[in-house]
N, C-alpha and C positions, 0 to 999 in steps of 0.2 A: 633392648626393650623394643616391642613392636607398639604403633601404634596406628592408627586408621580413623579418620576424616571423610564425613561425605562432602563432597562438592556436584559441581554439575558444568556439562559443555553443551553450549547450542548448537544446533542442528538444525539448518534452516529455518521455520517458528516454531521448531521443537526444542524441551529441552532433556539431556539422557543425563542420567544420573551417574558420579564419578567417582570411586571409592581412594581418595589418598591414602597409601600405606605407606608409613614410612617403619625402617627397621633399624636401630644404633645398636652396632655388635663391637666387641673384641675384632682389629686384622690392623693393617695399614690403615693411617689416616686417609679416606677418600672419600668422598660426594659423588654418586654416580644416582642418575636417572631414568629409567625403564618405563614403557607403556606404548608403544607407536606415538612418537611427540614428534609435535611439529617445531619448527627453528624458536618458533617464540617462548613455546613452553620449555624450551633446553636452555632458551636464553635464562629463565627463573632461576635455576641454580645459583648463578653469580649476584643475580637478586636478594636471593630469600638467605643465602650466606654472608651478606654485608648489613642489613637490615636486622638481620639478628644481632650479629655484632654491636650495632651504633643503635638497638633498641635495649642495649646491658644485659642478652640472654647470652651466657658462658656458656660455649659448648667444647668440650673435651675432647681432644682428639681418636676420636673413634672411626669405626667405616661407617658411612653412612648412605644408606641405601634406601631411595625412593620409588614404587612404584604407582601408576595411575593405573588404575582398572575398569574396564574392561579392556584387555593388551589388546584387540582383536579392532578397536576405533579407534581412530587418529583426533588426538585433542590438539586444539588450536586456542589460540588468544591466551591472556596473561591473567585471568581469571583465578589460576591457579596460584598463584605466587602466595597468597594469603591463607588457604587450608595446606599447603606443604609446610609452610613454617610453623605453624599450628602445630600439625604432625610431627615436625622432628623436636619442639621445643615439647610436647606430651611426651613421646620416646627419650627425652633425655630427662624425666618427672619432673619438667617446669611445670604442668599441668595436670590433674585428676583426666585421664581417661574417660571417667565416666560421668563428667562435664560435655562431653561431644556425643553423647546418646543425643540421636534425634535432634541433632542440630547440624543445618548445613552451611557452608561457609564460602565463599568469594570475595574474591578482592585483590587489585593487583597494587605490588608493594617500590617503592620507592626507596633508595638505596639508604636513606635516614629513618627507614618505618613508615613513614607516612605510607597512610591507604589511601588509593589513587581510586577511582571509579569506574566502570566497568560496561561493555554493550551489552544488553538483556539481560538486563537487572528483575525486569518483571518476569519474564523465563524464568529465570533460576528459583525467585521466590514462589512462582507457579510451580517446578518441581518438588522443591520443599515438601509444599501442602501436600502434591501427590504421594509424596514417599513417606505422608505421616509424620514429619518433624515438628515441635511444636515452636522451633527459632530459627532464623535464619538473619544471618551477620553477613551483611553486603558495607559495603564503601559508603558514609554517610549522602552522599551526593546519590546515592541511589537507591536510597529508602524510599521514597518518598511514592515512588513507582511500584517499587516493590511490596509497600502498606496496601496497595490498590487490591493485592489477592485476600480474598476472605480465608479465616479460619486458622492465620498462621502469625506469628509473632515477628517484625523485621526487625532487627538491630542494626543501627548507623554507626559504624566505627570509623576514626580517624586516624590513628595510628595502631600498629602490631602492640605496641605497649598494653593500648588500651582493649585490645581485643584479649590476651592474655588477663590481663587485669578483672574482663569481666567475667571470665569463663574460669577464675578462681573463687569468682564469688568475693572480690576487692573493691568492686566500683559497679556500682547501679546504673543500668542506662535503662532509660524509657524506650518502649518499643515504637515504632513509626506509626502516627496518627494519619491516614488517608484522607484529605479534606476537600469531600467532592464539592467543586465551586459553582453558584446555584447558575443555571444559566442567564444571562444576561441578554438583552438586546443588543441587536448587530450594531454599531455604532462604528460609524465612521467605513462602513463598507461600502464598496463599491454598487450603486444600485439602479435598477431598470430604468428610473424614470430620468437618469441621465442623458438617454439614448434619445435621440430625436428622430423620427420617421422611424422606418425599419420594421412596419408592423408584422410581415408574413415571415422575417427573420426571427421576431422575438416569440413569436405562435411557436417557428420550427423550434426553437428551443426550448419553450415551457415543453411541448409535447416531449421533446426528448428526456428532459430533467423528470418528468412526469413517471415514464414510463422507464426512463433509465434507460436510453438507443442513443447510439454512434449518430452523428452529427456533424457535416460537411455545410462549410459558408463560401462562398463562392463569388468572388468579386472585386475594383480593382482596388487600389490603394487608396485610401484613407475615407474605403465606403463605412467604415466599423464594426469591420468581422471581430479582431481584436478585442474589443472594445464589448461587444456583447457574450464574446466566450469567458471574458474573463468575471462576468457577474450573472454566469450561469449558476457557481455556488451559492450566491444569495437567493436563490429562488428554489435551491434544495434544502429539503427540512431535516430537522437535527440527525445524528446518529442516534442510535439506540446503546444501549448498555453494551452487550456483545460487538456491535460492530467498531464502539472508539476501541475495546481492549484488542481485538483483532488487528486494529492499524496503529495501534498503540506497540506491538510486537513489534513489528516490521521498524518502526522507526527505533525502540530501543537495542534492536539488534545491532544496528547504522551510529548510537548513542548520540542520536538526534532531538532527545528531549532534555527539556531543560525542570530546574527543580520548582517552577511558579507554573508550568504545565507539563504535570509527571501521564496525565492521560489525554490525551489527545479527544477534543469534541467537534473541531471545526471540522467539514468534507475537505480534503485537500485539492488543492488548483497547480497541477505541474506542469508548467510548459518548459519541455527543457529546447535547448539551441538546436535547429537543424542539423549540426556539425556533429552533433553525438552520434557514438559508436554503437552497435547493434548488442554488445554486452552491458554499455552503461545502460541503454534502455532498458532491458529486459532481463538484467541480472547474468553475474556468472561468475570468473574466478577461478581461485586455484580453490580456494576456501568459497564456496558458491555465497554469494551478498545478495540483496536484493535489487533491483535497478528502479528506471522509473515508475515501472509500472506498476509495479507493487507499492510504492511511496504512492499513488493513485488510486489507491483500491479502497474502496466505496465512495471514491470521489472523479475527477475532471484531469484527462490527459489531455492537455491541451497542443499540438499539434501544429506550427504556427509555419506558414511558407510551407503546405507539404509536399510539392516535388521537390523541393530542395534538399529533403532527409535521402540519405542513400538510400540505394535501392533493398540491400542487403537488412538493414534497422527498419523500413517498412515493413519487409515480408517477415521479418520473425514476430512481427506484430498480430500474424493472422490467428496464430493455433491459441495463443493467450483470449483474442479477443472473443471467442468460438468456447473454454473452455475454464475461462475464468481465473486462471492455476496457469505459473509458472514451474516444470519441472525439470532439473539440471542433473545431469547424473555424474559421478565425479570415483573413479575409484572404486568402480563396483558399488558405491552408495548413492543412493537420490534425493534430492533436496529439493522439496516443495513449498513455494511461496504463492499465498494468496493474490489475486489481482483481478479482483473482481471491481473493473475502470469504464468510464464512460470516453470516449473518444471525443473528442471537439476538433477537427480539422481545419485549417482556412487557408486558403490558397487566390492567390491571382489566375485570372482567364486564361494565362500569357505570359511570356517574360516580362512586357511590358507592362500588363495591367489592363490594359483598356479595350482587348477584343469582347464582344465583336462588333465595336464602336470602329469600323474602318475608316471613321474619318480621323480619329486618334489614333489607331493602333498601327504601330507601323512594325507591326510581326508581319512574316511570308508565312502560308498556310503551311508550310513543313514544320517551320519553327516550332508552329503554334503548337500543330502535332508532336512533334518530339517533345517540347514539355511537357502534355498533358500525357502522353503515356508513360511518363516516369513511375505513373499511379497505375499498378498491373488492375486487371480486371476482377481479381479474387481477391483482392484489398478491398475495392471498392463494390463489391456483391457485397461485403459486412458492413459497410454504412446506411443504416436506415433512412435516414434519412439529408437531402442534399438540398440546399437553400440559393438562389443569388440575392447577393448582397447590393443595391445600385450606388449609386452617388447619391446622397443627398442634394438638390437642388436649394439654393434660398431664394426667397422671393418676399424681399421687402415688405414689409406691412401686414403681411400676411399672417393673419390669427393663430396663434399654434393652439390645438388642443390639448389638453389635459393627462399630461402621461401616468400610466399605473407605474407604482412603484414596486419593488422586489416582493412587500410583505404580502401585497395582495393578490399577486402572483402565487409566492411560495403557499399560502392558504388554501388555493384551489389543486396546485400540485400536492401539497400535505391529502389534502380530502382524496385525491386519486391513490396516493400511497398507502393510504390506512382501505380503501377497499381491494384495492391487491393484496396486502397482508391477510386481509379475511379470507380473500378469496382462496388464496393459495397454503394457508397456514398451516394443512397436512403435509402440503406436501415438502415443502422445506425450505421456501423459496419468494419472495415479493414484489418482486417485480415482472412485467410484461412480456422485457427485453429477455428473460430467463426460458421463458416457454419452449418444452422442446415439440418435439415435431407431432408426438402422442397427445402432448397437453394444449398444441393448436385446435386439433380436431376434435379436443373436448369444450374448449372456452370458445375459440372462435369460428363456430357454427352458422353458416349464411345461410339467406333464405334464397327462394328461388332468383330473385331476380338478382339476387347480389351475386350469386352462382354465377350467372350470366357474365357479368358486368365483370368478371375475376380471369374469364374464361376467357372473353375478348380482350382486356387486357395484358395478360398472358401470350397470346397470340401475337397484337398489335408491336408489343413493347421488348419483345423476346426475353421474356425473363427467364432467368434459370428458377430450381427450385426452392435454391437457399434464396434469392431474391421474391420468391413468390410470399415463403412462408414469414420475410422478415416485414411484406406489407402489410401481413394479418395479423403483426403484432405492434406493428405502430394504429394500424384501423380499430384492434383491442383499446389503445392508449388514450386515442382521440375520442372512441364511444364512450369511456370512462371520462373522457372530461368533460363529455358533455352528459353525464350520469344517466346512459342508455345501458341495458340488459341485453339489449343483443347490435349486434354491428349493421348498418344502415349503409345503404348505397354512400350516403355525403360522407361517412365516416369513409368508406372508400377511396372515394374519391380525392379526398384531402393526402390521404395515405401513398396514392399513385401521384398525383402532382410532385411530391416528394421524389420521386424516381425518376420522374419526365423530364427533369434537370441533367442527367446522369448522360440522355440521350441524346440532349443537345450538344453536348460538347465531348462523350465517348460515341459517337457515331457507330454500330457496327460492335459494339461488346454487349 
């Protein structure tokens, strides 16, 4: 008896649709499996063969033959364990055949039956809908995710028992209710009006959050670069509906969500350790994964001590940061992960922290040098913008003023964010930092004397070109915050002070 199971395997944040066939004939008792499988899916054999057993499905000694289709793609993960036994319990008439019309199935099996839960859980129920199925049966734990796709029915199953049970039409199960949770106020987050002093630090940040631009702090130990990168997300306004489910992908592929948040709405904040490797940042594998930067994407890389990161995990930072898209090629196939991430840097002067305070700093001018070119020059051409951080001094008795907090921050960046979506909503795209070099010359148009002012600039400052055109998109960011229609010398000028940092202490790049 033949029978055949759709399922599906992920493909970086895609997902391909997988036809289980399985065939129970007359020959030698044997179990064999065909498809290009990888170790994990071969491992399912001895799975889906015990699991049947200790779930009381009798199977007769016959040959039994499994294949996964398309032979031509190499399937990975144990996603499958739960539509092959499907397959071979239909093939031996445990189940109507034509109960698996347009129903797709996942789910990996536990040697008692139990259904175990699965990475890209939403993938898979996102193929379903494409393939026209009007059910799809994932692992209960990964409903909930999977309810989030419109147009499709999820079914939560716990055990093979029960999946059999329902696909005879034995036992009723409700389909996964999606329960978007209304959004709430940040509570308990981390927020601006913590920070004390730091005014031209907190500006370079709003403008960056603003405009969505790479971000360099600059200064010595416990000035509170730290400390301000990390409640730059409070001052970023919500996701939108496509961009949680987009970063909602990337983490259910990693099976990093939990079932009280199946869709992800906060911006994510990653600062991973200096000591990471150039693959965990930026994704790779045998089986290509996502790395940091993609777990970052429409959110805050955070960057913390950066000459400290090898040299090798900085530079592969460049072509991401330039093209928004991570892509891995593996095996003649390519695997594409989004990473569309804001950079947050912050680093010391120095080994020591405190140049160029030469009454503190007791670096030699080579030292100073050999640390700070750990950071090559085409790293630092993609940071928009570069800030120092000072010490804070206290002075007793002295009156503090009145700090703004995240919300009234994030208000003025929301307002800049909603006129870039206008602005640009033909063309596919919302923010500043996106501009390419056609849509500079169309949005950020200077008048004569700002001409001038770009020109001497450019000369004085030796920019290259990628640095020329990333000042006319922060001079864009800043015009927008200050709700100007065309760019003003002062918006310039704010935009180059931003660079003149870069000079101080890269002398000569």
């Amino acid at each position: 008896m033949f029978c055949t199971v759709l399922s599906a395997s992920v493909f970086g944040v895609e997902s391909i649709p997988v036809h289980v066939e399985a065939d129970v004939g007359n020959g030698l008792p044997s179990f064999s499996m065909v498809g290009f499988l990888s170790t994990q899916v071969r491992e399912a054999q001895e799975r889906v063969r015990t699991s049947l057993k200790n779930s009381g499905i009798r199977m007769e000694p016959k040959k039994i033959t499994v294949n996964l289709a398309p032979a031509d793609l190499r399937k990975s993960g144990t996603a499958f364990d739960l539509p092959i036994a499907v397959a071979i319990a239909a093939a031996y008439q445990k189940v109507e055949i034509k109960s698996l019309e347009n129903v797709l199935i996942a789910g990996e099996l536990s040697l008692n039956g139990v259904v175990l839960p699965v990475c890209g859980g939403l993938l898979l129920a996102e193929c379903a809908a494409k393939m026209g199925c009007h059910t799809c049966i994932l692992p209960q734990e990964n409903a909930q995710e999977g309810a989030a796709v419109k147009g499709i029915r999820v079914i939560g199953v716990k055990s093979l028992t029960q999946t059999i049970r329902f696909l005879k039409g034995e036992e009723k199960l409700e389909g996964a209710v999606f329960c978007e949770k209304k959004e709430q106020e940040r509570q308990g987050e981390k927020d601006f009006a913590d920070i004390i002093g730091q005014e031209s630090a907190k500006r370079a940040a709003e403008v960056a959050a603003a405009g969505f631009h790479n971000l360099l702090l600059i200064g010595p130990p416990g000035s509170g670069k730290s400390m301000i990168a990390s409640r730059i997300p409070s001052i970023m306004p919500q996701m939108n509906w496509d961009e949680q489910v987009e970063l909602t992908k990337i983490y259910s592929i990693l099976g990093l969500l939990s079932k009280e948040n199946p869709i992800l709405k906060e911006r994510p904040f990653r600062a991973p350790h200096h000591t990471i490797t150039a693959k965990a940042l930026v994704g790779g594998g045998q089986v290509p994964r996502p790395g940091e930067i993609s777990l970052a994407h429409n959110g805050v890389l955070f960057l913390d001590e950066l000459p400290e990161f090898s040299r090798d995990a900085l530079e592969t930072l460049r072509q991401p940061m330039e093209e928004k898209r991570v892509c891995i090629s593996r095996s003649g196939r390519s695997y594409s992960f989004p990473a569309n991430f804001m950079v947050v840097a912050a680093m010391n002067p120095c080994p020591c922290g405190h140049y160029p305070d030469l009454e503190r700093c007791s670096c030699s001018v080579n030292t100073v040098q050999r640390y700070l070119s750990r950071i090559s020059g085409p790293l630092l051409d993609r940071i928009d913008l570069s800030v120092e951080v000072p010490v804070i001094q206290f002075l007793p008795g002295k009156k503090e003023q009145k700090r703004e907090n995240s919300a009234v921050i994030r208000a003025r960046v929301q307002a800049v964010r909603q006129t870039q979506q206008k602005r640009y909503e033909k063309y596919g795209f919302c923010y500043n930092a996106q501009l390419s070099v056609p849509m500079i010359r169309e949005f950020c148009q200077l008048g004569r004397e700002e001409e001038k002012m770009m020109k001497e600039a450019f000369e004085i400052l030796d920019l290259s070109m990628r640095s020329y055109y990333r000042i006319l998109r922060v001079a864009r960011t800043i015009a927008d915050l200050a709700e100007s229609e065309t760019i003003l010398c002062e918006h310039l000028a704010e935009a180059l002070c931003y660079r003149t940092i870069n000079k101080k202490y890269w002398a000569g790049r």
